[in-house]
N, C-alpha and C positions, 0 to 999 in steps of 0.2 A: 508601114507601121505608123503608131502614133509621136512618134519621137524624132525630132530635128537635134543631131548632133552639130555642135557648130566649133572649129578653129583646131579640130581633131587632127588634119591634116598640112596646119601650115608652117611659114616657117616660120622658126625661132626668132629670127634676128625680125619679123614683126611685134615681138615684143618685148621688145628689144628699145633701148635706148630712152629718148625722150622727146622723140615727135609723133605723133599720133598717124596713125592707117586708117582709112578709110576704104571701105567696096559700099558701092550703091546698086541694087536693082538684083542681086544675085537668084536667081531662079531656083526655090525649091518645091517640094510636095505640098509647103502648106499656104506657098506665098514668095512675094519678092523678100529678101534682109536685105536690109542694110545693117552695117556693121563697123563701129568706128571704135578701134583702139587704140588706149593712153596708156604706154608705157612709163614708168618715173625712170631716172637714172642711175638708182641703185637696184631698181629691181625686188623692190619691196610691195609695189602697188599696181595692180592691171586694172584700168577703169573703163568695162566695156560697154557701149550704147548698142542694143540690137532692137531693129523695129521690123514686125513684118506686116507686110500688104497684100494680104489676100486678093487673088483674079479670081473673075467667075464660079466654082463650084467647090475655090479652094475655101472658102469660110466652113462649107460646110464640113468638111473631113476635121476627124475627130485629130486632137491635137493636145496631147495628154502629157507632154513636159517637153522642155530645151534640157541638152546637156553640154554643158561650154566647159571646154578643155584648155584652160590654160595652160601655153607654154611658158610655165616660171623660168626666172634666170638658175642656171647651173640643176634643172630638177627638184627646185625647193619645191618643200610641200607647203598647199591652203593652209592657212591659219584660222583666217576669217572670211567671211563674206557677208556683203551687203546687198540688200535688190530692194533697187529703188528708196534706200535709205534705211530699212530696218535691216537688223541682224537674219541672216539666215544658218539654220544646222544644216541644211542639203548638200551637203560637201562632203567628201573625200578629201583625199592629201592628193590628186590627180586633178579630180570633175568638179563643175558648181551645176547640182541640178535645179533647173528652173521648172515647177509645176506649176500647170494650166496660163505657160506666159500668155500674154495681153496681145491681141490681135487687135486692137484699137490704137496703140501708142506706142512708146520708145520703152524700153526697158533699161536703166541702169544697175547694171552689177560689179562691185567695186571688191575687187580678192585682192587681200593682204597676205605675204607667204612669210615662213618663218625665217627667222637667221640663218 
């Protein structure tokens, strides 16, 4: 498919706390991620950096949105979110979908979750 799900499957306590996660090099359909996430300590803020680096014939495959699943503290749902600094509606109370993300650079997307 066109679609890279990303953090669908991890653990919780990665987003968790107040020291950041990092993975480099992870092998997908569309390219290496790297993936570095900033948890705050109340559990109000996820600020995550995902870059991918297309190998050989990965540029070419169509690549028509990211969907990043943050695991909030206690189930809280999206409030907000940011990508790469502007406001985005691509959210759910679950997912932040990222359309046509950037196969050139870093992507910053910053979810705020409610009380």
């Amino acid at each position: 498919g066109s679609t890279l799900l990303v953090t669908a499957a991890l653990f919780h306590r990665w987003h968790a706390g107040d020291k950041p996660i990092s993975v480099r090099g992870l092998p997908t359909h569309f390219g290496d991620l790297d993936l570095r996430i900033q948890p705050t300590p109340g559990g109000d803020r996820l600020t995550y950096q995902l870059k991918i680096t297309p190998k050989g014939d990965q540029a070419k495959r169509e690549f028509a949105r990211s969907v990043l699943y943050p695991r909030t503290v206690n189930g809280r749902p999206i409030a907000d979110v940011r990508i790469d600094g502007a406001a985005s509606s691509s959210f759910t109370q679950s997912a932040v979908i990222i359309p046509q993300p950037s196969r050139t650079g870093s992507i910053e997307i910053v979810v705020r979750t409610q009380p």
